[in-house]
C-alpha positions in Angstrom: 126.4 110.6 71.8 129.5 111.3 73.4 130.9 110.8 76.7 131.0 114.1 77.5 127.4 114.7 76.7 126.1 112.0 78.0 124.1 112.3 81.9 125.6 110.6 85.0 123.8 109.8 88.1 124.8 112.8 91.1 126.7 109.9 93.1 127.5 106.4 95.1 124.2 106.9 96.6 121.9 107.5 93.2 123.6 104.9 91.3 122.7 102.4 94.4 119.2 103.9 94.8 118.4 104.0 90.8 119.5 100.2 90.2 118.0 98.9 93.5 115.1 100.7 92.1 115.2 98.9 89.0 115.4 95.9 91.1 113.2 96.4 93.6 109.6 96.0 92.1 106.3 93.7 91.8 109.4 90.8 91.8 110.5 91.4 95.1 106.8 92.6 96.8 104.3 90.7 94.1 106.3 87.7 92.8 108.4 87.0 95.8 105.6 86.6 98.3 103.4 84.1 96.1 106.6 82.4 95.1 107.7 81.7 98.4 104.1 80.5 99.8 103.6 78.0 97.0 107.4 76.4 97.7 107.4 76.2 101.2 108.2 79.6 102.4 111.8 79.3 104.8 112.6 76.4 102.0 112.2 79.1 99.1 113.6 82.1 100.8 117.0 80.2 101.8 117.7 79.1 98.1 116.6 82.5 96.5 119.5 83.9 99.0 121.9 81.1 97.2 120.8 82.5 94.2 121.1 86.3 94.4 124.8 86.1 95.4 125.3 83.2 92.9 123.6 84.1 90.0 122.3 87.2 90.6 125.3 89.4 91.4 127.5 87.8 88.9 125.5 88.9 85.6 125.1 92.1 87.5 128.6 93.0 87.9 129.1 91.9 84.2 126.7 94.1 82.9 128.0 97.3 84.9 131.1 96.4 83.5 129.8 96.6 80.0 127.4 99.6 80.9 130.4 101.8 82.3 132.7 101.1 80.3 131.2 101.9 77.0 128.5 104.7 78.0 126.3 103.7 76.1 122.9 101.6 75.5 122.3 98.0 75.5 122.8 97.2 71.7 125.4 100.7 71.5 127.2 99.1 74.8 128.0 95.5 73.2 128.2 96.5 69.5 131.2 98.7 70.7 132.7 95.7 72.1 132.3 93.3 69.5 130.4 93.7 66.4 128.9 90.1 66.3 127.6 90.3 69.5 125.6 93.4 69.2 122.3 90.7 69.0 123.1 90.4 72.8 122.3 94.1 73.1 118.7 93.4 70.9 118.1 90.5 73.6 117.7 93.2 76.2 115.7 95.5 73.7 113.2 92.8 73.6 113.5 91.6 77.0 112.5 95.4 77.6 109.6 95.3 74.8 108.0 91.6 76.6 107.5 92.9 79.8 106.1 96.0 79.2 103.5 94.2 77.5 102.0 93.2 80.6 104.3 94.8 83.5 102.5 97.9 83.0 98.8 96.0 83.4 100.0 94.5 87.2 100.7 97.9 87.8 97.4 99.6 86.9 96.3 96.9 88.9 97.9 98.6 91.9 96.9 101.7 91.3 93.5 100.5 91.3 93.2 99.2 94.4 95.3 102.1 96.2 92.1 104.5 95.0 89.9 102.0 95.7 91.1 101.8 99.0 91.7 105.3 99.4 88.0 106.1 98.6 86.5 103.1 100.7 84.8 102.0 97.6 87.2 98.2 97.8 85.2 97.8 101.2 81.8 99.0 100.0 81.0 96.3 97.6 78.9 93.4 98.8 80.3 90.9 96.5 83.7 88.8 97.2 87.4 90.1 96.5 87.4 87.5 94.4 84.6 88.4 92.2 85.8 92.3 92.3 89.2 91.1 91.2 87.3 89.5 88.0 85.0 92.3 87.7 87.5 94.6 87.6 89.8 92.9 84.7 86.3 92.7 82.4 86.1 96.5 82.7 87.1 99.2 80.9 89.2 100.4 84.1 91.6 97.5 83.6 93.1 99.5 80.4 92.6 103.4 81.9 95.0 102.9 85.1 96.9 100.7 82.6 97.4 103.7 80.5 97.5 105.9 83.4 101.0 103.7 85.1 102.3 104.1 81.3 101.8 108.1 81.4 103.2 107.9 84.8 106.3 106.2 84.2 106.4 108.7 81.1 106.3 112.5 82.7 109.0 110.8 85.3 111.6 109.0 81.8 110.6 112.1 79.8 112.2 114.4 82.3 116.3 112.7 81.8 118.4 111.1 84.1 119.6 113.2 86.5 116.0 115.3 87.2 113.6 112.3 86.1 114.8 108.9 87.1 117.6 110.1 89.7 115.3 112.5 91.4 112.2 109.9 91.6 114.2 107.3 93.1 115.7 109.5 95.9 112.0 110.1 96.7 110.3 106.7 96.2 113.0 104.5 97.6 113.1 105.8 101.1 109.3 105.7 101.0 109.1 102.7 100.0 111.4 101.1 102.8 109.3 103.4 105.4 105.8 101.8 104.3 107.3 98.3 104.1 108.6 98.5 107.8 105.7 100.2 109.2 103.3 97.4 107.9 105.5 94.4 109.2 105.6 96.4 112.5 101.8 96.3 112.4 101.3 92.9 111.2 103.4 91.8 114.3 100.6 92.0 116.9 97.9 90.5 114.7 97.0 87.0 116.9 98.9 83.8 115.5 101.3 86.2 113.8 104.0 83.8 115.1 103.0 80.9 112.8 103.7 83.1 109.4 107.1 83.7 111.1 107.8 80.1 111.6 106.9 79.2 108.1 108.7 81.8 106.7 111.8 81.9 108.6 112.3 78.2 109.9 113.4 76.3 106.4 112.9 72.2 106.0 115.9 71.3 104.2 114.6 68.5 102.5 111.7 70.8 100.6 114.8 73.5 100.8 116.8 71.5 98.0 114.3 69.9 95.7 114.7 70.7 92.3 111.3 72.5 91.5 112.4 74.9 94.6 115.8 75.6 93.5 115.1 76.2 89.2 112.0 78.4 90.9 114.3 80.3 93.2 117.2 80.6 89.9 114.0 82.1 87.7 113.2 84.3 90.5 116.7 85.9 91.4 117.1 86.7 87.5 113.4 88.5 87.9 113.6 90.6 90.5 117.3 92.0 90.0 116.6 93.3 86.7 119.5 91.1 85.2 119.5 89.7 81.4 117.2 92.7 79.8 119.7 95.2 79.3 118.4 97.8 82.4 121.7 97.0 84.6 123.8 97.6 81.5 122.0 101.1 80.8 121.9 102.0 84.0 125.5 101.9 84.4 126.6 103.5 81.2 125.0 106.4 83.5 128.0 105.6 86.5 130.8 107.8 87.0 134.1 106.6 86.1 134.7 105.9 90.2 131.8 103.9 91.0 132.7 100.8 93.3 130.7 98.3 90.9 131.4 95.6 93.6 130.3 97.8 96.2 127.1 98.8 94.2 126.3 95.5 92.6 125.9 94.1 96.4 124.1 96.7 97.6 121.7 96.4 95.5 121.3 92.7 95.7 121.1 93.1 99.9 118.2 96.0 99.3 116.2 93.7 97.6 116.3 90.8 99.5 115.8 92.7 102.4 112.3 94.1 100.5 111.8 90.4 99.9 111.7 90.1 103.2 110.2 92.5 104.7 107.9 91.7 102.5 107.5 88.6 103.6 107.3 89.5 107.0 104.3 91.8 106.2 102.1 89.1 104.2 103.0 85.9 105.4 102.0 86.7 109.4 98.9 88.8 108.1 98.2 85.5 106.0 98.3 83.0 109.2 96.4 85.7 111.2 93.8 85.2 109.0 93.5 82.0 109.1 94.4 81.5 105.2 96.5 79.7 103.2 100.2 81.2 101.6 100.1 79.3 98.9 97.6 81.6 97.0 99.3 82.3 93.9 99.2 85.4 92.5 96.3 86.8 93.4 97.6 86.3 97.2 98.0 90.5 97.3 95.0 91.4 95.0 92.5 88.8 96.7 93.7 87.6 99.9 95.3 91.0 101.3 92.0 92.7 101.1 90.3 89.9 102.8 93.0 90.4 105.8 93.3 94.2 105.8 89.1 94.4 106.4 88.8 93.0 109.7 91.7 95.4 110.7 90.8 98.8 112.4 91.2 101.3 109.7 91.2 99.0 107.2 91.1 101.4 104.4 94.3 103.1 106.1 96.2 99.9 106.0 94.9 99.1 102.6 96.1 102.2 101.2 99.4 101.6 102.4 100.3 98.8 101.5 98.9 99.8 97.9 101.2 102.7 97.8 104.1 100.4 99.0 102.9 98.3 95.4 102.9 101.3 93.6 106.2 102.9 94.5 107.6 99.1 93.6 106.1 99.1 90.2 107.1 102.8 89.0 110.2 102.2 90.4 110.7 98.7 88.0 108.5 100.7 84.7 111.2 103.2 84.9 113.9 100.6 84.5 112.4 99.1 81.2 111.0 102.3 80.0 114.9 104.0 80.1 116.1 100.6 78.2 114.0 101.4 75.3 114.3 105.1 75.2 118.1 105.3 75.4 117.9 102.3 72.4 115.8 105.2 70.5 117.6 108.4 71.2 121.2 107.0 70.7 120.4 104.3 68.1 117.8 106.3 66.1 119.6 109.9 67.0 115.6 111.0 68.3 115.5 113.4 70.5 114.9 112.5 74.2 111.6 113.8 73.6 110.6 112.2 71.5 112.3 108.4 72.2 110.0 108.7 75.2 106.9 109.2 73.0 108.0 106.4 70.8 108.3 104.0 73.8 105.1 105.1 75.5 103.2 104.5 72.4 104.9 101.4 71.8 104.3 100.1 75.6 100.1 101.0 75.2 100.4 99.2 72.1 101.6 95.6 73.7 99.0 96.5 76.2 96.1 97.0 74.2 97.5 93.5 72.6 97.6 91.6 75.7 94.2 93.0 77.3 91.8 92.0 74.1 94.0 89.5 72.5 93.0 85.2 73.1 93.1 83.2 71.3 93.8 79.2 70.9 97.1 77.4 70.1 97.5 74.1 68.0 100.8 73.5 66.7 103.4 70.4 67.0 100.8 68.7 69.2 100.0 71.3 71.5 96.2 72.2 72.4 96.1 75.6 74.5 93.4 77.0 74.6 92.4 80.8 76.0 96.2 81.8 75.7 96.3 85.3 76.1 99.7 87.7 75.4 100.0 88.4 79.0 101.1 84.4 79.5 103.1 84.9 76.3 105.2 87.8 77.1 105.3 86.9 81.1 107.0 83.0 80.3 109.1 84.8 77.1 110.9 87.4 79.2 111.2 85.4 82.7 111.7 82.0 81.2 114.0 82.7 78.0 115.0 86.2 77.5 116.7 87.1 80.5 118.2 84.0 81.3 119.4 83.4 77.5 120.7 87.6 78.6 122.4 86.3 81.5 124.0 83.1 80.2 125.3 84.8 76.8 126.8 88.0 79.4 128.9 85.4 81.3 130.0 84.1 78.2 130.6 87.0 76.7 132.5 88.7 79.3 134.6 85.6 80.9 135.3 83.8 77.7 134.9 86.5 74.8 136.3 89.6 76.6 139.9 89.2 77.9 140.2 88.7 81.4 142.1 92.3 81.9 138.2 93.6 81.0 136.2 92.7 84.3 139.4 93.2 86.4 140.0 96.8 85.3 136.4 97.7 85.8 135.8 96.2 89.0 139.2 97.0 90.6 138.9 100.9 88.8 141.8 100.3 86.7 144.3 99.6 90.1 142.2 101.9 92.3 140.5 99.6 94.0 141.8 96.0 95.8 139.3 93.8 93.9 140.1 90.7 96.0 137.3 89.1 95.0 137.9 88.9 91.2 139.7 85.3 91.0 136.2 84.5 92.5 134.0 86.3 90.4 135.8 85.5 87.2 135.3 81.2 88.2 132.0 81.7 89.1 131.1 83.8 86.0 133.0 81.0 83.7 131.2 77.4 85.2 128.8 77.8 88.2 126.9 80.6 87.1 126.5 79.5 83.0 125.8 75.4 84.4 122.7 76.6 86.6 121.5 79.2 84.4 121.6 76.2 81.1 119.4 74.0 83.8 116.7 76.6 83.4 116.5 75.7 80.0 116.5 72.5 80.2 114.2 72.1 83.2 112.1 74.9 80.6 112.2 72.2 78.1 110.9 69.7 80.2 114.0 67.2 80.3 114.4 66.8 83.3 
């Protein structure tokens, strides 16, 4: 496809809204929030910020580069580069593949309880949230709002850039920053609110700076900016030619930490209100949310809310994946749009359908697991080795492979722009970034 043909995003403004969106997801509203409470909260929340602007923005403004300057997809976008490193491009592919094998299922999740919540039926039931939760994955509902977030994210991909995934973000994003400050607003006046502030915002620095806090808070900056899977390298082949990539690439890193926080704000005071405990896990939104939000006045209200604040996130992530995988099949395949959107959708019901009746038990080199399902497969293969392994082989690749006249041009808009932080950028892409992101695999591989 040529340059020429090929769709851009209207403006500044879109491009920052569509990758933010990308960003901005069940990482920053689901992942965050559970993360933070089971690492100490302030402890957690001051390294993730470390992280963003170390790790985070680093790959990201690498993979605009590549995006933008190539206009193309992930594998078309490297390939084009370098031949040999076109595998870097199939990282992202499957990076892409992995989580919609189960991304999609914590999204029907969502969408379950915002009709549930809606229709007063997830207050009806005499039985715990608990016990709903369970009963709910055992039924056949589990895989129709499943299907249903696929079909969703579909009608939105199959519609093209500029009218599908530029138009939906415009819509979603400001929503989505209008729930989230509406709830912490709420959540403010609940009694004892001010102990889920002081956990959240007053840091210990000894828990701050343990090693299980800082490799969680590296794992969690590469999930919920969207870096090492390819979507910040297609979304940008998408940029016009004067895009500030600097500009962009920190405004979307502020966006989602600020939905981290805010986030945080929401759960964490609703949490101590409650008289529960933050470290939950993840089932602190689907089990212990509901248990806060019914002693609240309009309690379905609320509910429902907060829901649709889950749902936004999650479309707004599925549409980041969903595009990797569809531009792979229109431009590598030469399918039409059409009909790459089909292939994906199919595709991403597929490795659904997998993961939701698929156990089974695991002996091999000594290891006994037992119940393993594909949804732990794919969740610890695309957060724990694809999109780091994407991450560490883009800073190679673009401070050691590419010559250093690559990143400047792009960043700096070949002269047009200053770019006095490339000197920067370009050490921190070479050492800092590639030495914290190889202690994730070895921390992975239990060395240390």
């Amino acid at each position: 496809m040529s340059e020429q043909a090929r769709a851009s995003f209207g403006g500044k403004l879109s491009a920052i809204l569509v990758a933010a969106g990308s960003a901005i997801g069940l990482g920053s509203i689901w992942r965050f929030p559970y993360m933070a409470g089971e690492h100490g909260g302030a402890a957690f929340l001051l390294v993730y910020l470390l992280c963003v602007f170390v790790v985070g923005i680093p790959v990201m403004l690498a993979e605009f580069a590549v995006g933008r300057h190539t206009k193309q997809n992930a594998v078309g976008a490297y390939r084009s580069l370098s031949r040999p490193w076109r595998w870097l491009g199939y990282n992202g592919v499957l990076g892409a593949l992995c989580i919609s094998g189960y991304y999609y299922i914590v999204a029907g999740w969502s969408l379950e309880y915002l009709v549930s919540s809606a229709t007063g039926s997830l207050y009806s039931n005499d039985g715990s949230f608990t016990e709903q939760f369970s009963a709910f994955q055992a039924s056949p509902r589990q895989l129709i709002y499943t299907i249903l977030f696929i079909l969703l994210t579909h009608l939105i991909i199959v519609r093209g850039v500029v009218k599908g995934i530029e138009k939906a973000s415009k819509v979603m994003m400001p929503a989505l920053f209008v729930i989230l400050i509406i709830m912490a607003i709420r959540v403010a006046f609940m009694p004892n609110a001010i102990e889920g502030y002081r956990f959240f915002l007053q840091p210990d620095f000894k828990e701050a700076f343990s090693a299980d806090t800082i490799f969680t808070a590296i794992g969690q900056a590469f999930f919920s900016l969207s870096v090492g899977m390819g979507c910040m390298v297609t979304y940008a082949s998408y940029f016009k030619s004067d895009n500030n990539l600097t500009g962009t690439s920190f405004s979307v890193a502020l966006l989602t930490l600020l939905v981290a926080v805010l986030a945080g704000l929401v759960i964490f005071p609703a949490v101590f209100s409650a008289g529960l405990e933050p470290a939950e896990g993840a089932s602190l939104i689907f089990i212990t949310l509901p248990e806060i939000f019914k002693d609240m006045p309009m309690a379905n209200l609320w509910s429902a809310a907060f829901f649709v604040l889950l749902t936004l996130a999650s479309l707004t992530s599925t549409i980041s994946f969903h595009e990797v995988l569809t531009a792979y099949f229109n431009e590598e395949f030469n399918l039409s749009r059409k009909n790459a959107t089909r292939l994906t959708s199919g595709l991403s019901v597929g490795l659904c359908l997998l993961t939701l009746l698929w156990h089974f038990d695991f002996n091999l080199f000594g290891l006994n697991l037992e119940n393993i399902s594909f949804f732990d497969i794919f969740d610890y293969f695309s957060a724990n080795i694809v999109m780091p392994l994407g991450g560490l082989l883009t800073c190679i690749f673009v401070a050691w492979q590419m010559k250093g006249s690559f990143m400047r041009d792009e960043i700096t808009n070949y002269g047009a722009l200053k770019g006095r932080a490339y000197p920067l950028l370009r050490f921190t892409l070479r050492y800092i970034t590639p030495m914290l992101i190889i202690y994730i695999f070895i921390k992975n591989l239990g060395l240390v």
